[in-house]
C-alpha positions in Angstrom: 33.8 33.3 81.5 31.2 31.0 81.2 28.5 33.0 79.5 29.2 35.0 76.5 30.7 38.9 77.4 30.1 41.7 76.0 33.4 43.6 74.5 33.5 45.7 78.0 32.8 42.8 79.9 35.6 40.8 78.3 37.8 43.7 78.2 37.9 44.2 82.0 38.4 40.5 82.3 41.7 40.1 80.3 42.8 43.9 81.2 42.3 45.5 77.5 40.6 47.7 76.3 37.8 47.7 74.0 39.3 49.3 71.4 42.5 47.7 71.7 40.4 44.3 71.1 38.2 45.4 68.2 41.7 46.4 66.5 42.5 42.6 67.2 39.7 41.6 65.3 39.9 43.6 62.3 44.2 42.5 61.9 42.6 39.2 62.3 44.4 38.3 65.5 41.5 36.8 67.0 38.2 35.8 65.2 35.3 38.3 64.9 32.6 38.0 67.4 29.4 36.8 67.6 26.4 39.0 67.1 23.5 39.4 69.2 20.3 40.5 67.8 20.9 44.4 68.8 24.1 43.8 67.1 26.3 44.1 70.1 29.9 41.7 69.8 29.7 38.8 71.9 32.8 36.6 73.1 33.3 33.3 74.0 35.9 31.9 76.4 37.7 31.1 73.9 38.2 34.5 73.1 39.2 35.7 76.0 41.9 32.7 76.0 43.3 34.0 72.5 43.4 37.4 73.9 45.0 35.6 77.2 47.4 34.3 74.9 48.4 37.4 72.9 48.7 39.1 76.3 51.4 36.4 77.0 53.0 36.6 73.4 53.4 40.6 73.9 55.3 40.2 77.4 57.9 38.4 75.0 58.3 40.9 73.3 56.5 39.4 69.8 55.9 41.9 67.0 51.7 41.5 66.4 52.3 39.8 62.7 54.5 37.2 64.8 51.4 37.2 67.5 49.0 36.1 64.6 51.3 33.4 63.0 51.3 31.9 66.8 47.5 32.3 67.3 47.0 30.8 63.6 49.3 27.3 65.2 47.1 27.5 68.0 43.8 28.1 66.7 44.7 25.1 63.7 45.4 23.2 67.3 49.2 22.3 65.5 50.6 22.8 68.8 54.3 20.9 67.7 54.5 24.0 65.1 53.7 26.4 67.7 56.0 25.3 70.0 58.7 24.7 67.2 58.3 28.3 66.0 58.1 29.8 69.4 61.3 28.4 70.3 63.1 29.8 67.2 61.3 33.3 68.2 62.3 33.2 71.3 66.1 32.6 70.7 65.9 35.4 68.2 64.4 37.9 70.7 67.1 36.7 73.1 69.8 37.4 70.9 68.3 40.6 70.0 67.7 41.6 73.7 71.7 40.9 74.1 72.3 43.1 71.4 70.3 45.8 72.6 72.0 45.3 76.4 75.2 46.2 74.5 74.3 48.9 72.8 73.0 50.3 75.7 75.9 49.6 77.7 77.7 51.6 75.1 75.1 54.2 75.3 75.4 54.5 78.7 79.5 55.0 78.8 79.1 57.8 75.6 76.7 59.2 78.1 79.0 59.6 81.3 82.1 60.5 79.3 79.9 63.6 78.1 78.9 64.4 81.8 82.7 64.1 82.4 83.9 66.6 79.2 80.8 68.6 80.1 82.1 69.6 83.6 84.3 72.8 83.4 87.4 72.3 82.6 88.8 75.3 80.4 89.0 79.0 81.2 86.1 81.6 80.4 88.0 83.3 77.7 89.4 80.1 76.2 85.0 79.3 76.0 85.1 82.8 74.2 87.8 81.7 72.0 85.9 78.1 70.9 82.8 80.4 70.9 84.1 82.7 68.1 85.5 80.1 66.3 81.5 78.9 65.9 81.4 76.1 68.1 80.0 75.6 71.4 82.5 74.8 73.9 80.9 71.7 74.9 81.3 70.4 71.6 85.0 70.8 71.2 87.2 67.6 70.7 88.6 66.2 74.0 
């Protein structure tokens, strides 16, 4: 990107769209562009590297308000805090991701033990029995 882009231009460059980066301007997670005399946004390569960047930061899983604290380090050029607070991100998400790999895990077992109880196991009139009683037989206690 050597010449300043247009928002289309730069969008097929980085793989966004438009709109996707004029909503990163107006949260303020990158700078707002340059105007040219017909009033159409211009962008710099270093715009396309912040939006590089955020691209990166998403693939980790960063919320957006954690993007912008990271492109705030970067754009102050306090790369030591950047890298300090991406660290401590990055173990959080970790620890998170475990947690959700658990619960999943767990998901995943409630899930086959209700494809097990769900296969027929009880007579058609003991299902008319649970079924008068105002419960669906596949909701019985096993």
């Amino acid at each position: 990107m050597d010449n300043m882009l247009t928002i289309g231009e730069l969008a097929k460059v980085v793989g966004l769209s438009p709109a996707t980066i004029r909503y990163y301007e107006q949260t303020g997670l990158i700078p707002h562009a340059t105007r040219n005399e017909s009033g159409y946004r211009l962008y710099s390569d270093e715009d396309g590297r912040h939006l590089k960047f955020i691209l990166q930061a998403k693939m980790l899983s960063l919320s957006l308000d954690e993007i912008k604290e990271m492109v705030r380090h970067a754009v102050d050029r306090r790369c030591d805090a950047l890298q300090d607070d991406l660290v401590v991100l990055l173990r959080k998400k970790r620890e998170e991701t475990r947690r959700r790999i658990g619960e999943l895990q767990e998901f995943e077992e409630v899930l086959g033990r209700f494809c097990d109880d769900l296969s027929p196991r009880v007579s058609p009139s003991e299902d008319k029995a649970i079924a008068s009683a105002g419960f669906c037989a596949c909701l019985r206690e096993r």
